[in-house]
C-alpha positions in Angstrom: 158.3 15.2 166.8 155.6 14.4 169.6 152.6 15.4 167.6 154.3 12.6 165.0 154.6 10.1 167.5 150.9 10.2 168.1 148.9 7.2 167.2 145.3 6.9 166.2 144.0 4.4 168.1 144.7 6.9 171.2 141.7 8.9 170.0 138.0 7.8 170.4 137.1 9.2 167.5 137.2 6.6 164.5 139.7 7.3 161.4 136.3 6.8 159.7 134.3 9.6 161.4 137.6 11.9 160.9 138.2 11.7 157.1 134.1 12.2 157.0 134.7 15.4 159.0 137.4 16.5 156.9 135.9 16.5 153.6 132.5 18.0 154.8 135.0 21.2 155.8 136.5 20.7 152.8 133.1 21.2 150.8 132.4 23.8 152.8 135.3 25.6 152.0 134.6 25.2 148.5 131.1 26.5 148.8 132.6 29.5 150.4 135.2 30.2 148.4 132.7 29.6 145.0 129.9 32.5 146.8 133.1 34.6 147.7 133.9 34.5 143.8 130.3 34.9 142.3 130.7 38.3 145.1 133.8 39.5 143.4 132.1 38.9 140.1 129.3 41.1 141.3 131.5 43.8 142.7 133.5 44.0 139.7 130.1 44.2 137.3 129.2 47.1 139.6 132.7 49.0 139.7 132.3 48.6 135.8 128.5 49.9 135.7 130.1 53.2 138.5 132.8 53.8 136.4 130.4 54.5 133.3 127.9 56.5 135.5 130.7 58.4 136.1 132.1 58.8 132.9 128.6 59.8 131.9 128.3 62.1 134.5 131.7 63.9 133.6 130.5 64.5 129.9 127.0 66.3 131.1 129.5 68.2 133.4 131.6 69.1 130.5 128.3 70.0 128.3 126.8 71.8 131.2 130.2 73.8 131.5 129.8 74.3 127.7 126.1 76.0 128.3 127.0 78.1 130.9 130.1 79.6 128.7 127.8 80.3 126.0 125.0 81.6 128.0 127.6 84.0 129.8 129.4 84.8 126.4 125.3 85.3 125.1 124.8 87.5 128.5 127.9 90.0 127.3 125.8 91.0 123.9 122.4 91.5 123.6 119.7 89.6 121.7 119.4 90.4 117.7 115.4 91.1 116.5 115.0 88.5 113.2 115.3 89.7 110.1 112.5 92.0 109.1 112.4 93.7 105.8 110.8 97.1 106.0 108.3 99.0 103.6 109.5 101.1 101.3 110.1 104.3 102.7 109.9 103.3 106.4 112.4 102.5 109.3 110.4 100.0 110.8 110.0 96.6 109.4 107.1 95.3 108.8 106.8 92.4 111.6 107.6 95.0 114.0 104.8 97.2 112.6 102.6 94.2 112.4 103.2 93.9 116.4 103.5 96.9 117.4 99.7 97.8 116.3 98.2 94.2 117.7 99.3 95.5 121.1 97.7 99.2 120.4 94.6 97.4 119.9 94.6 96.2 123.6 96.6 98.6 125.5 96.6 102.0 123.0 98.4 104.0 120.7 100.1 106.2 123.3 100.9 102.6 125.4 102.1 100.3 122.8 105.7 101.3 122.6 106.5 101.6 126.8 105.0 97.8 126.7 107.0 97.0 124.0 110.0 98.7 125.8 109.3 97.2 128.9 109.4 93.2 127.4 112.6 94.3 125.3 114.6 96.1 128.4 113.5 92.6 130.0 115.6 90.8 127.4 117.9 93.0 127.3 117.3 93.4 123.5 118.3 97.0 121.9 115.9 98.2 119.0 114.7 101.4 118.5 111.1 102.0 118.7 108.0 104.1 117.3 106.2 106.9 119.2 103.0 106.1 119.8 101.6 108.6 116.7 103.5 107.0 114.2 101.7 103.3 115.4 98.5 105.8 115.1 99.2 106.6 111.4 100.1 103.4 110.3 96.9 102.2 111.8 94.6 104.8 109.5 96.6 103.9 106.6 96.0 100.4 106.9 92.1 100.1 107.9 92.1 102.6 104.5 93.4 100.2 102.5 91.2 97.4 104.0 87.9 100.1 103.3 89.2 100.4 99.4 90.9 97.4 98.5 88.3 97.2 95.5 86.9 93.5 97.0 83.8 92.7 94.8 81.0 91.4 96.1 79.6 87.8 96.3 76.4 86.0 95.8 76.0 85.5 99.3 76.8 88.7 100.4 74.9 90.6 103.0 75.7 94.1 104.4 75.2 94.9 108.0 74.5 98.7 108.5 74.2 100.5 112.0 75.0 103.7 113.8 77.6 104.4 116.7 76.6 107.7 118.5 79.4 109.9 120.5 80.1 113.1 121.8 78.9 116.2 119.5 75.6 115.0 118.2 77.7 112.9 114.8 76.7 109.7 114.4 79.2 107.1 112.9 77.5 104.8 109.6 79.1 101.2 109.7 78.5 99.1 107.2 80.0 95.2 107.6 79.4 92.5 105.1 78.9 89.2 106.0 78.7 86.2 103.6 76.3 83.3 104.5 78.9 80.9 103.8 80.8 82.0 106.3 78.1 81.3 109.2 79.0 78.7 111.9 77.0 75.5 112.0 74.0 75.3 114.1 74.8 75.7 117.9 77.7 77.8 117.3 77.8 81.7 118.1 79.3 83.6 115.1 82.6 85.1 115.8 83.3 89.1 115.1 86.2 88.1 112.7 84.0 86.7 109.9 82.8 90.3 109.6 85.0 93.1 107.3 84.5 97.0 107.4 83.6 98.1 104.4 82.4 101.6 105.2 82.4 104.2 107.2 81.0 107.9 107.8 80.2 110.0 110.3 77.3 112.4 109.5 74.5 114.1 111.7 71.1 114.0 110.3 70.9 110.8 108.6 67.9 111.5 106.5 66.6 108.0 104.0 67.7 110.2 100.5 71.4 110.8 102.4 71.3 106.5 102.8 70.2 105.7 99.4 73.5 107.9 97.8 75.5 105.7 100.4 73.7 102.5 99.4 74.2 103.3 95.8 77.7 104.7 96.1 79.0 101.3 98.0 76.9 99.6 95.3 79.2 100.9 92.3 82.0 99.8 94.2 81.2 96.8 95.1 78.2 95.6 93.0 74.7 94.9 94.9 74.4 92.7 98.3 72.3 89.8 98.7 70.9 90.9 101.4 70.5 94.0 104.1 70.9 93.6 108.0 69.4 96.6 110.2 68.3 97.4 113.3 64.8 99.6 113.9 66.7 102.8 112.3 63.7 103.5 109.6 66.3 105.5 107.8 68.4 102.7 107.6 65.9 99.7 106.0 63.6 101.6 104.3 66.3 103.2 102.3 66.9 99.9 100.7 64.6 100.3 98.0 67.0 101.8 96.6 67.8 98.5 94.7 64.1 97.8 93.8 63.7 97.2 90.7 60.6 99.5 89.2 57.0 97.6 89.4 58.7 94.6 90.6 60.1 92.9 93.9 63.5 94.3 95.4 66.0 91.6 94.5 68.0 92.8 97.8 66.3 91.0 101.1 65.9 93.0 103.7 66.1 91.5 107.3 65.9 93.5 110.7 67.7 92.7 114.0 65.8 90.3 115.9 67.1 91.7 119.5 65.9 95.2 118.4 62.8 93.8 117.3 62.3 91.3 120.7 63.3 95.3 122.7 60.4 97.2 121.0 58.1 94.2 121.7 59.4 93.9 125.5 58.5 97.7 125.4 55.0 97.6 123.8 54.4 94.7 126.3 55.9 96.2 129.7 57.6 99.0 129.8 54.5 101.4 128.3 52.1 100.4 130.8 50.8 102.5 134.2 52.3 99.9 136.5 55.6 99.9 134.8 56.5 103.7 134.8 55.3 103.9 138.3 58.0 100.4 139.2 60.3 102.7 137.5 60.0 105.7 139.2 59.9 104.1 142.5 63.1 102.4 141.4 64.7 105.4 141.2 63.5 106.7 144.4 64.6 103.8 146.1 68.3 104.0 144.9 69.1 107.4 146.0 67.5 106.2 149.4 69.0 103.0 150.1 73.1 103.1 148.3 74.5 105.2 151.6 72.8 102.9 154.0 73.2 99.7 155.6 70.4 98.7 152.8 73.5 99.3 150.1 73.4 95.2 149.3 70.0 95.9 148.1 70.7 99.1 146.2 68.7 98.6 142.4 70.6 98.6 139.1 71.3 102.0 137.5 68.9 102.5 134.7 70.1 102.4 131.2 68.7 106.1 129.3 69.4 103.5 125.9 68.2 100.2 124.9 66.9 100.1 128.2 64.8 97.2 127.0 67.5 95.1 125.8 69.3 95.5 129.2 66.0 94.8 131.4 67.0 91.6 133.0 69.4 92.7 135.5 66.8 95.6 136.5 63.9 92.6 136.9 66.8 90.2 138.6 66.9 92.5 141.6 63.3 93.3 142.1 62.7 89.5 142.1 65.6 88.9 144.6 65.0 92.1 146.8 61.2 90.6 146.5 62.2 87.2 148.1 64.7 89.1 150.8 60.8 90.7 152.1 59.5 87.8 153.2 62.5 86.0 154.3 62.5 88.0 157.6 65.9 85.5 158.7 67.9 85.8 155.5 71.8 86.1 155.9 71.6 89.3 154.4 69.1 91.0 156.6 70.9 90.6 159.7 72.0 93.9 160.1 68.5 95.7 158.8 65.4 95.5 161.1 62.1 94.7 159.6 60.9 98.5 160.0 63.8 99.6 157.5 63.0 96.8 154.9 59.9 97.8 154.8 60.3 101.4 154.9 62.5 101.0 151.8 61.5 98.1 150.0 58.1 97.5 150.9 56.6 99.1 147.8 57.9 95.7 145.6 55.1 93.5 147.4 52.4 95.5 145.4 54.3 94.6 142.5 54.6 90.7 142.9 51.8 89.8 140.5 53.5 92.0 137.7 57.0 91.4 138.5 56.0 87.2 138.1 54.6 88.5 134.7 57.5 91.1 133.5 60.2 88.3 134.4 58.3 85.6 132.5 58.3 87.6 129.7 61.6 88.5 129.7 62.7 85.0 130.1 60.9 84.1 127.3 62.7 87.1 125.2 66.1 86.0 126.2 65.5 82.2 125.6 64.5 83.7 122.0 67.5 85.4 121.3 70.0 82.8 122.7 68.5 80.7 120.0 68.7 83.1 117.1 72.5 83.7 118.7 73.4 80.1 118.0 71.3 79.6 114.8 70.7 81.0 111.6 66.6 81.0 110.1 66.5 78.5 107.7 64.0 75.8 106.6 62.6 74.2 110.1 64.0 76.9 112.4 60.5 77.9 113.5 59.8 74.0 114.8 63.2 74.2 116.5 62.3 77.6 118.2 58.7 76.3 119.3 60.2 72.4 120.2 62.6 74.7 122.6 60.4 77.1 123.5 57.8 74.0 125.2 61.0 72.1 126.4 61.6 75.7 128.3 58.6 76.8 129.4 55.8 74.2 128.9 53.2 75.0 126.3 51.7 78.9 125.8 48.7 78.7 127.6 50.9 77.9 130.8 53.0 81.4 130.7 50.8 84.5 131.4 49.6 86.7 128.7 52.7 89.0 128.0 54.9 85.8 127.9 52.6 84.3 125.7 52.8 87.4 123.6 56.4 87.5 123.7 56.5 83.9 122.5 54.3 84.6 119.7 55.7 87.6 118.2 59.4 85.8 118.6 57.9 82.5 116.5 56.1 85.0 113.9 59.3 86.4 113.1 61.3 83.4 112.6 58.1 82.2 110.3 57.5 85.3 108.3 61.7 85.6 107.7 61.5 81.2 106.9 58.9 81.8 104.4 61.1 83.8 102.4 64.0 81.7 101.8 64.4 79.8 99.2 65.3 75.8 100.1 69.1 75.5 101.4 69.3 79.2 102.3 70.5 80.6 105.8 70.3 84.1 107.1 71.9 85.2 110.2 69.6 88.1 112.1 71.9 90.0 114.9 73.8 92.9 114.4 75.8 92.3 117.6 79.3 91.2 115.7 79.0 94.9 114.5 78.3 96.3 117.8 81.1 94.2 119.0 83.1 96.4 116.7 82.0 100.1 118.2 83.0 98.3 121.0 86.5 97.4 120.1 87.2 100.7 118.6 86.0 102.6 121.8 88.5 100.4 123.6 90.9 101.5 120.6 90.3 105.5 120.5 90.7 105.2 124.9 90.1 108.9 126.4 89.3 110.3 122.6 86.1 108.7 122.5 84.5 111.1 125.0 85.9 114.0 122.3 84.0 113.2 119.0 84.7 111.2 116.3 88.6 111.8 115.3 91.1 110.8 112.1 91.1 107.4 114.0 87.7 106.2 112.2 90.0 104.9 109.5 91.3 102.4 111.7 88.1 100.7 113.1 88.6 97.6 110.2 91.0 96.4 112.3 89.2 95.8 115.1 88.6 92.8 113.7 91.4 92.3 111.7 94.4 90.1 112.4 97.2 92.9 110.9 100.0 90.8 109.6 103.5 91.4 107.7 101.9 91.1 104.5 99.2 93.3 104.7 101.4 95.7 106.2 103.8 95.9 103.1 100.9 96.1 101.2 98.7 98.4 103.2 102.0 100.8 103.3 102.5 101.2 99.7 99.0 101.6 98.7 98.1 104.3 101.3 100.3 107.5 101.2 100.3 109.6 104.6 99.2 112.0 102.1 96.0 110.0 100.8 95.4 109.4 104.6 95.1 112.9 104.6 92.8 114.0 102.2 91.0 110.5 103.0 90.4 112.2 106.3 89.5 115.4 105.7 87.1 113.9 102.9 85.1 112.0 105.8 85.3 114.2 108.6 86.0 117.6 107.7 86.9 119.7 110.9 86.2 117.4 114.0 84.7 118.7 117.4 88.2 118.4 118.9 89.5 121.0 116.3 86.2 123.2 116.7 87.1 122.9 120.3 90.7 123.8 120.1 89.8 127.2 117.9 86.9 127.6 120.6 89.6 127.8 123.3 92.6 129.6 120.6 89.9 132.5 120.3 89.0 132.8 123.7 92.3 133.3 124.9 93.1 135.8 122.3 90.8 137.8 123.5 91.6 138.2 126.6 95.4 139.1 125.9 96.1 142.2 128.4 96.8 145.3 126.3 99.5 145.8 128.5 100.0 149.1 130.7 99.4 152.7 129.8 102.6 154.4 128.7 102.6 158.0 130.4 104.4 160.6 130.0 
């Protein structure tokens, strides 16, 4: 009742400046209590946005839960192979087949199935699989199919012949055909695959009447090529006049492998002169001297006993580098060797300098050559493109020294003579290394057996470079009996050297059966 009793005119403050006071507070409080609402506002959009999050969050959870039950459910059984029909008469289908021999073809016959094994015991899959003979004699039936599958040929046809030499004195005849059509644009290599098989014999003895029956034999199979591709086997291009027709010009062009030809020239130019044998003698010398010592960095190539020539670089990249090492007395990699040593050993390649400059020129030159012809077939204005890179290389011939000069011109006559031939929109490709590429492959194929003479397994070198697929499988199968493998084989080869071995061995050890001891009485 005091406070009520209070008047205002006891204050100092005027009833003015009060009621002022009070209704600033009072907008203040409004302001607060309007930011303290757009806040709740907020929150409650945010407890809104949480509460989906977590919503969404519990139906990953619930999917997640729902992976894991099926992956463990999936872990209980194992994996099922897809459905793969299988050749008449087989257990094995045909994709498995199809597989099973693309991974012979990098790892071998007798590895295929532990690799296989390995990936399937790895995904816990359970599937029976082949020994590594039965992969083997699906393999021989298949590259016999691919050999006789009656293909005619075409217009543009030319067959690539050469010979693989192993153990026991048998060559092995390949014959490839490669259609001009198929060659890759200029600037491209040409890849293995555009090749196919379409013959193959071992033989010893290949005399030019033995490849005439061949050429005319594949001839009535397959009608007459447009062309013939050889290396400097005489036996092997001069038989194709086989197809020349009397009195007149042999419809069937006959081309020979540039690299071989570029080998014999690198020969005739270097290797058959006095200074060359003695480099090469002294070469060998030097090896056997210098790969047990501290010199070992500096021990020389080993020497090729074939195609020496075609593999000369690496032999003339070493004398050129050893050569530099001489007169670079503080090279990093003479530290340990004293000048007496270097020149005890190496000294002889300073009287060479003059020819090495010469032999590596030429050799250059060669190789430049041949990296053309590998990314371009002859045709119309090839010769200009050889001699326009040849300058750009090089410079013009009277600045290389007389070999490489020689070298250049045999390489341009080659590319002229074969130009003048063609007639206006033709290409010819002139390397037989696709086909070597193919000895190669089967080499890796046959493993250990190549060092035992040609075996059964010659039947499977098409698919070198062959893709084998389901369908050719199912085909290959039905046509190709293990039986017509069989007389296939013994048609081709007759007995091999690993069965002449194995009766070598058989007899021996007959013979020295012990009789056993005397009975006496």
């Amino acid at each position: 009742m005091a406070v009520l009793n209070i008047r205002l005119d006891q204050f100092k403050t005027s009833a003015y400046e009060i009621a002022r006071t009070l209704l600033k507070s009072r907008r203040n409080l409004a302001a607060e209590v309007e930011q303290l609402n757009a806040e709740i506002a907020q929150l409650k959009r945010c407890n809104e946005e949480l509460q989906q999050e977590q919503r969404r969050l519990q139906d990953q959870a619930e999917a997640l839960r729902e992976v894991q039950e099926e992956n463990e459910s999936l872990k209980q059984k194992p994996i099922s192979l897809p459905a793969d029909l299988a050749p008449k008469g087989h257990s094995f289908g045909a994709k498995m087949i199809a597989m099973l021999i693309e991974v012979a073809k990098r790892v071998g016959f007798a590895s295929a199935s532990k690799v296989v094994r390995l990936v399937f015991d790895f995904l816990n899959i359970e599937a029976k699989l082949p020994t590594g003979e039965a992969i083997r004699t699906w393999a021989r039936r298949i590259g016999i199919h691919l050999l006789e599958d009656g293909e005619q040929s075409s217009d543009d046809e030319y067959w690539i012949a050469d010979h693989s030499a192993q153990v026991g004195g048998e060559t092995l005849l390949t014959i490839s055909r490669l259609r001009m059509s198929d060659l890759p644009a200029a600037g491209e290599t040409l890849s293995r695959d555009k090749l196919k098989v379409i013959h193959v014999l071992p033989g010893k003895h290949w005399t030019r009447d033995k490849m005439r029956d061949v050429y005319r034999e594949l001839t009535q199979q397959r009608g007459k090529p447009a062309g013939l591709l050889t290396d400097g086997a005489v036996e092997l291009f001069e038989s194709a006049d086989v197809w020349a027709e009397k009195g007149g010009k042999n419809p069937v062009r006959v081309v020979r492998d540039i690299k071989h030809l570029a080998a014999n020239s690198l020969e005739r130019l270097v290797g058959k002169s006095d200074r060359f044998k003695e480099f090469t003698k002294l070469l060998g010398q030097t090896r056997s001297q210098v790969q047990q010592t501290e010199l070992a960095a500096f021990t020389p190539p080993r020497q090729k006993t074939k195609a020496r020539f075609m593999n000369l670089g690496p032999t003339l990249d070493w004398a050129d580098m050893a050569s530099w090492h001489l007169s670079q007395p503080h090279s990093k990699s003479r530290k340990e060797i004293t000048a007496d040593r270097m020149n005890e050993k190496l000294g002889w390649l300073r009287s060479f300098r003059h020819e090495l400059a010469c032999w590596v020129q030429c050799e250059a030159v060669m190789t430049h050559c041949l990296g053309f012809y590998e990314r371009h077939a002859v045709e119309s204005g090839s010769t200009r493109k050889l001699e326009a890179c040849l300058d750009e290389t090089f410079g013009p011939r009277d600045q290389l020294c007389e070999i490489a000069g020689t070298m250049r011109d045999d390489m341009l006559a080659y590319c002229r003579d074969l130009e003048s031939d063609l007639e206006p929109g033709e290409r010819v490709w002139t390397l037989t290394d696709n086909l070597e590429s193919i000895f190669g492959g089967f080499k890796q194929l046959e493993r250990q057996q190549s060092k035992g003479g040609f075996t059964s397994l010659i039947a499977a070198l098409p698919l070198v470079n062959t893709t084998v697929t389901p369908d050719l499988v199912r085909t290959a199968l039905t046509n190709i009996s293990v039986k017509r493998m069989k007389a296939w084989t013994h048609e081709k080869l007759g007995t091999t050297l690993t069965a002449k071995r194995q009766l070598a061995y058989a007899e021996a050890t007959a013979k020295k059966q012990p009789s056993g001891p005397k009975k006496t009485k």
